[in-house]
C-alpha positions in Angstrom: -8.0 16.3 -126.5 -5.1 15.3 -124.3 -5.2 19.7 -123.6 -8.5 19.1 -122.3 -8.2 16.5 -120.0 -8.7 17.7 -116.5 -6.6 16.0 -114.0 -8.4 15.0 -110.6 -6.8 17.1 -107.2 -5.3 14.6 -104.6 -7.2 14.6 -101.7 -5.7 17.1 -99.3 -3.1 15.5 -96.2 -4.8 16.8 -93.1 -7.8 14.2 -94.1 -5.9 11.5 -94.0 -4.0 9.9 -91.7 -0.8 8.5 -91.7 0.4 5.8 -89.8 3.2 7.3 -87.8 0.8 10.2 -86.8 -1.3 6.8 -85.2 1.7 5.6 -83.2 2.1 9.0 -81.8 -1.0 9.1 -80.6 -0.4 5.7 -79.0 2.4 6.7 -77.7 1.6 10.0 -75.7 -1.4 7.6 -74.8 0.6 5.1 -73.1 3.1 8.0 -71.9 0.6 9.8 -70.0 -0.9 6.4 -68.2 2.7 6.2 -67.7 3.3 9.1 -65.6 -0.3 9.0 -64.1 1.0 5.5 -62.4 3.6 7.2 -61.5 2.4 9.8 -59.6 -0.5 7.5 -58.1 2.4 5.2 -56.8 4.7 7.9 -55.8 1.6 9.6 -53.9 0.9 6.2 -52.1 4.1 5.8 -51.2 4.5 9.2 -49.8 1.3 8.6 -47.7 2.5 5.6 -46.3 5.6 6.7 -45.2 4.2 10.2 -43.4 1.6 7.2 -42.0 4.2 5.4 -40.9 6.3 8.1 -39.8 3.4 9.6 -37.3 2.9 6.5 -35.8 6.5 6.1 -34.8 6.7 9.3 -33.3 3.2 8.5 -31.4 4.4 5.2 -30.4 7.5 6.4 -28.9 5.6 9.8 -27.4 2.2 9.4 -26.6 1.4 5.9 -26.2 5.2 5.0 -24.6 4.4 3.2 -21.8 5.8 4.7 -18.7 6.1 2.6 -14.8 3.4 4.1 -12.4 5.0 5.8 -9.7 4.4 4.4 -6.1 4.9 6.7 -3.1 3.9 6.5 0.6 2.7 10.0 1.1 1.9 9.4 5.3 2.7 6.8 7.8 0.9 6.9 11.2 1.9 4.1 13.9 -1.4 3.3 16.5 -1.6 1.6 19.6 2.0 1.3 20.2 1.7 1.6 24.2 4.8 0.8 26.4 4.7 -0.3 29.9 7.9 -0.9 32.0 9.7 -0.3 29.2 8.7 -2.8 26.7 6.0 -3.1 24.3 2.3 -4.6 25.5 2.4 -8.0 23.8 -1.4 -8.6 24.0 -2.2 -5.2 21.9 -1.9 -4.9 18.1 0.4 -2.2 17.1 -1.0 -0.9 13.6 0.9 0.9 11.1 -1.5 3.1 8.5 -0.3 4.3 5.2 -1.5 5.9 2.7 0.1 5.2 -0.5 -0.5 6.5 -4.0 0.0 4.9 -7.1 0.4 7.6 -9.8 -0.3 6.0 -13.2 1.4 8.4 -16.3 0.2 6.3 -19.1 -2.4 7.3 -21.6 -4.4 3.6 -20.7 -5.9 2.5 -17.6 -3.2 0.7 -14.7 -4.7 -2.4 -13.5 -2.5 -4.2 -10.8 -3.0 -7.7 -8.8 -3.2 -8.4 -5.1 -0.3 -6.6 -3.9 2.3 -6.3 -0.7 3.5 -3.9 1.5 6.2 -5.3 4.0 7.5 -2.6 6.5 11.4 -3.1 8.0 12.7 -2.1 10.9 16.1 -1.9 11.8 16.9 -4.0 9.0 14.1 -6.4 10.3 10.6 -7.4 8.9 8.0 -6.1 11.4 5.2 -6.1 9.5 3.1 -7.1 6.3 0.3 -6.2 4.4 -1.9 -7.1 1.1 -3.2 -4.6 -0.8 -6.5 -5.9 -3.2 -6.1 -5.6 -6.7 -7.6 -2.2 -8.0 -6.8 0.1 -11.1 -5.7 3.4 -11.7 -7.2 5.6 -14.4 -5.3 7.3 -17.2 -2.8 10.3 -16.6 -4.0 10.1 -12.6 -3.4 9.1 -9.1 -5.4 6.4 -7.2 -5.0 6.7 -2.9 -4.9 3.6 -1.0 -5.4 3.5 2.5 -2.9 0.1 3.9 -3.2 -0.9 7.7 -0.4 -3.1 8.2 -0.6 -4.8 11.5 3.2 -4.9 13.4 4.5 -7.7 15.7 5.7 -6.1 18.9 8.0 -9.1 19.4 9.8 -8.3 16.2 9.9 -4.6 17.3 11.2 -5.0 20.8 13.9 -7.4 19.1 15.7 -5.1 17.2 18.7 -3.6 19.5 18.2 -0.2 19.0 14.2 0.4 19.9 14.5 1.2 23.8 16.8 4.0 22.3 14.7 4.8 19.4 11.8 5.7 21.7 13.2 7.8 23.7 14.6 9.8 21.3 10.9 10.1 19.9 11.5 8.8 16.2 11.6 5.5 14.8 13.0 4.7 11.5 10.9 2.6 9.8 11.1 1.9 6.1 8.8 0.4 3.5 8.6 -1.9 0.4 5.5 -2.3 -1.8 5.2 -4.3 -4.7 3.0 -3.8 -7.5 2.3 -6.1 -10.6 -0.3 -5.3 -12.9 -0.7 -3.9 -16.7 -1.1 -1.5 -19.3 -2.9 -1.9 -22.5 -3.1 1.1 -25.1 -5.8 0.4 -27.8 -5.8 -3.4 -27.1 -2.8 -3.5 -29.2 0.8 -2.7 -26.8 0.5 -4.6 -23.6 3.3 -4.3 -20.6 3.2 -6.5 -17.7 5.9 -5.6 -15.1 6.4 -5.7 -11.6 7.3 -1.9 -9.9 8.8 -1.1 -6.6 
């Protein structure tokens, strides 16, 4: 009888599972989160330093903020009428200008009450005040200045009986300008140009 005993299979080993075939499984699990972190961290990273990297190169390019340019373009002298010689004290020699202010910034210029004082042989002979105003982005903003001369500061300087005849008086200027920038609300520059 022992012949005819039939002996029962073992279950096959691709059924069942094994426990180091479960760790595995864990393991490539927690491997592949792993390297997904990874790459989501090295991705961010990446990203913020090309962010960070275009906005350095904008800051010191684009929105660098540059001093507005101030030039006297033409200078015309009225009234100046000379009788024996010297200057008419009861008229009012006027000195017009017209000055530009030539903003190269990407943001709007805005300046204060400003002054214009005009020499003459090293001498102050005149002063003006130029009202506050702005100059748009990238552009240039012409000011008319009338700048009214005292004759007895004119007729003081040694040289100005010589001066006229010659026909040509050298007369310089100096303007003042304080006023400020903003880019995006963000950079601000207050300074004072010459």
């Amino acid at each position: 009888m022992a012949e005819h005993e039939q002996v029962k299979p073992l279950a096959p080993a691709a059924l069942r599972a094994r426990s180091d075939d479960h760790e595995a499984a864990l393991s490539t699990k927690s491997n592949r989160r792993k390297k997904f972190c990874i790459q989501c961290c090295g991705c961010i990273a990446a990203l913020s330093l090309i962010l960070a990297v275009v906005i350095i190169v904008l800051f010191f390019t684009v929105f660098y903020i540059h001093d507005p340019r101030i030039k006297m373009n033409s200078v015309t002298i009225q009234r100046l009428e000379i009788v024996n010689g010297t200057l008419r004290p009861d008229v009012n020699v006027t000195l017009l200008a017209d000055v530009s202010v030539k903003n190269r910034n990407v943001a709007t210029f805005k300046f204060n009450n400003s002054t214009t004082l005009v020499y003459y042989g090293g001498t102050v002979i005149g002063e003006a005040i130029h009202l506050r105003g702005e100059a748009k982005a990238r552009s240039t903003l012409r000011r008319n200045v009338t700048v009214e001369l005292v004759p007895e500061k004119i007729m003081a300087v040694p040289s100005f009986m010589s001066d006229i005849k010659s026909g040509a008086l050298n007369i310089s200027s100096y303007s003042r300008i304080s006023g400020r920038v903003k880019i995006m609300k963000i950079i601000k520059k207050t300074s004072w140009f010459y």
